[in-house]
C-alpha positions in Angstrom: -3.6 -19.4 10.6 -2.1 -20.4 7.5 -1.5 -18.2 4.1 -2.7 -19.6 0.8 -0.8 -18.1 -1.9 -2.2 -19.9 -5.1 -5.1 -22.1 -6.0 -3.2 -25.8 -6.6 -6.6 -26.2 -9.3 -5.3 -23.1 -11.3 -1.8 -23.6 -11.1 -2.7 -27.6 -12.0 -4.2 -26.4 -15.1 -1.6 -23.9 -16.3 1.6 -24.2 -14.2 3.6 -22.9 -16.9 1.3 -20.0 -18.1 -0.4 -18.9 -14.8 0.5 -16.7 -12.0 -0.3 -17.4 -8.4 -3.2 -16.2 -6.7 -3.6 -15.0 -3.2 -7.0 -15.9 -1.7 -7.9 -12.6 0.0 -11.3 -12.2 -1.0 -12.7 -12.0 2.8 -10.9 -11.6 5.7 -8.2 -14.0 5.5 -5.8 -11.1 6.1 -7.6 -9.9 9.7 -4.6 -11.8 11.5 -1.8 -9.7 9.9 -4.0 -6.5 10.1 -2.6 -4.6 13.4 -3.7 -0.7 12.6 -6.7 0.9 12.6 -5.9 2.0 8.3 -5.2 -1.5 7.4 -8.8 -2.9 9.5 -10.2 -0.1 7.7 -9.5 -1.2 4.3 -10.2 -5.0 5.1 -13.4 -3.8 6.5 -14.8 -2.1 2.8 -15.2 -5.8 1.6 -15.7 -6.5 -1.8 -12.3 -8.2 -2.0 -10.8 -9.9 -5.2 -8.2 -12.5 -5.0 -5.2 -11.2 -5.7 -2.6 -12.0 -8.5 0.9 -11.8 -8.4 4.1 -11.9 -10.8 5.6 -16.0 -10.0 7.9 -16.3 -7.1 7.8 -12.0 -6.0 5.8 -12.9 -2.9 6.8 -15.4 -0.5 5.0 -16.9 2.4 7.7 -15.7 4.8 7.0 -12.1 3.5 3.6 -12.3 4.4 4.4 -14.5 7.8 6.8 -11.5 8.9 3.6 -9.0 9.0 5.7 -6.6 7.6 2.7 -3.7 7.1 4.2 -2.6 3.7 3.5 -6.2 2.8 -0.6 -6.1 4.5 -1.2 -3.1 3.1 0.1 -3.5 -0.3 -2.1 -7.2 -0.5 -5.2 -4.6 1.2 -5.0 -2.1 -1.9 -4.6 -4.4 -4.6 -7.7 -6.9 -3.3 -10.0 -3.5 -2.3 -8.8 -1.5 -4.5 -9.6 -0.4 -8.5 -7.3 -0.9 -11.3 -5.7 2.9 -12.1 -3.5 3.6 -15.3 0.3 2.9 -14.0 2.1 5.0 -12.0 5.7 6.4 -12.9 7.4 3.9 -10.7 5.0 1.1 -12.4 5.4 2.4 -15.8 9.4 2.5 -15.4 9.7 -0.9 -13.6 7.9 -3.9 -14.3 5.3 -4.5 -12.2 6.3 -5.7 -8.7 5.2 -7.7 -7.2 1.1 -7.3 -8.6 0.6 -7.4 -11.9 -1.5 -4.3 -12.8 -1.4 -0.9 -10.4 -4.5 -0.6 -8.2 -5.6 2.0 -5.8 -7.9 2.2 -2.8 -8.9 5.7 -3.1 -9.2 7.3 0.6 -6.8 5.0 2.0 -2.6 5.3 2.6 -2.8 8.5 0.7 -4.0 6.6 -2.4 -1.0 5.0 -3.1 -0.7 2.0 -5.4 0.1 -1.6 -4.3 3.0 -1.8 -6.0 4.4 1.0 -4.4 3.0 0.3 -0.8 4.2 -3.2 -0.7 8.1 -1.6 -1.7 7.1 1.0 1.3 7.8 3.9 -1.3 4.5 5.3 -0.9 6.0 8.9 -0.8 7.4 8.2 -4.6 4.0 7.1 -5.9 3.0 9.3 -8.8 -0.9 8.3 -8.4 -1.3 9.2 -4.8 -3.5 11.4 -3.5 -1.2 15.2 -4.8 2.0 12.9 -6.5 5.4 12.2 -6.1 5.9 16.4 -5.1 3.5 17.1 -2.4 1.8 15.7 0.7 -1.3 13.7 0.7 -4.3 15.3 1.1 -5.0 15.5 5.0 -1.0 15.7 5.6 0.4 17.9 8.0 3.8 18.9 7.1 6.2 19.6 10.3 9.3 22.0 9.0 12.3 20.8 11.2 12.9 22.6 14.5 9.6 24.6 14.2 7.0 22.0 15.0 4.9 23.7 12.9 4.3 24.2 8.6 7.0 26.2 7.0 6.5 29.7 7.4 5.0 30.5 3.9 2.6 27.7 4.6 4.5 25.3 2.2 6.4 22.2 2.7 10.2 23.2 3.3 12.5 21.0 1.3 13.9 18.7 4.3 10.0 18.5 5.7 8.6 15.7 7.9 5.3 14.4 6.5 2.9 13.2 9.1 0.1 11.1 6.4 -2.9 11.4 8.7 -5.6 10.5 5.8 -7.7 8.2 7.7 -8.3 11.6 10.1 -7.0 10.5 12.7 -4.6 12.4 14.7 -0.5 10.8 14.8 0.2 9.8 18.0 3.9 8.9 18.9 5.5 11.1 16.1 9.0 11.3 16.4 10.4 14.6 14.3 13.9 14.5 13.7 15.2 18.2 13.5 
């Protein structure tokens, strides 16, 4: 299997003034696709091709399956175009060139975020920077359980569970 990262006919006609494209539109991406969140997304269809700031994607990136990488391309082809999140708005945009969303899916993170694997910091995910996803369980340390007001204590393990299904394999570190 073999990654196309541009069109040669676009970047023939505008080299200079065109950034690459990822072809993503179907299911090119079903080889690098290895959890049941990420076959999720590439099964909603409806894919655009993807395009990306010159030279912030490699095909060694991609070739690495680095998940961050999957699921960032996932969000960006599936999903829709969201006003910019904090991280977005204070950097430029890295390595997609607008900040998309797939709602329902890696807490609603953005691309740009996902692919950096700061999803935690995104500021248009599913309850923010501040508080867990919706679906989250949050583990205080040493219980195995919420905190014991029912909120997140400040040093909290976040289990993201939004697809509804159940971790499996979580290590807590207490």
């Amino acid at each position: 299997m073999q990654v196309v990262l541009y069109n040669p006919a676009i970047t023939a006609a505008a080299h200079a003034n065109r950034n690459p494209v990822l072809l993503v539109t179907q299911q090119q991406l079903a080889p690098w696709c290895h959890s049941p969140q990420n076959r999720a997304l590439l099964a909603v269809g409806g894919g655009v091709d993807v395009e990306f700031v010159r030279d912030s994607i490699t095909p060694e990136q991609i070739g690495s399956h680095r998940q961050s990488y999957v699921n960032g391309i996932l969000i960006q082809s599936r999903g829709g175009d969201v006003d910019p999140c904090a991280a977005c708005r204070t950097r430029d945009f890295r390595p997609f060139l607008s900040c998309h969303r797939a709602e329902g899916h890696f807490g609603g993170t953005c691309a740009n975020c996902k692919w950096r694997d700061h999803a935690a910091r995104c500021s248009v995910r599913a309850g923010g920077p501040d508080e867990p996803a919706q679906g989250a369980r949050v583990l205080g340390p040493g219980s195995g359980v919420d905190g014991a007001d029912g909120t997140a204590p400040g040093n909290a393990i976040v289990l993201d569970d939004d697809e509804g299904l159940p971790p499996q394999n979580a290590i807590i570190i207490g």
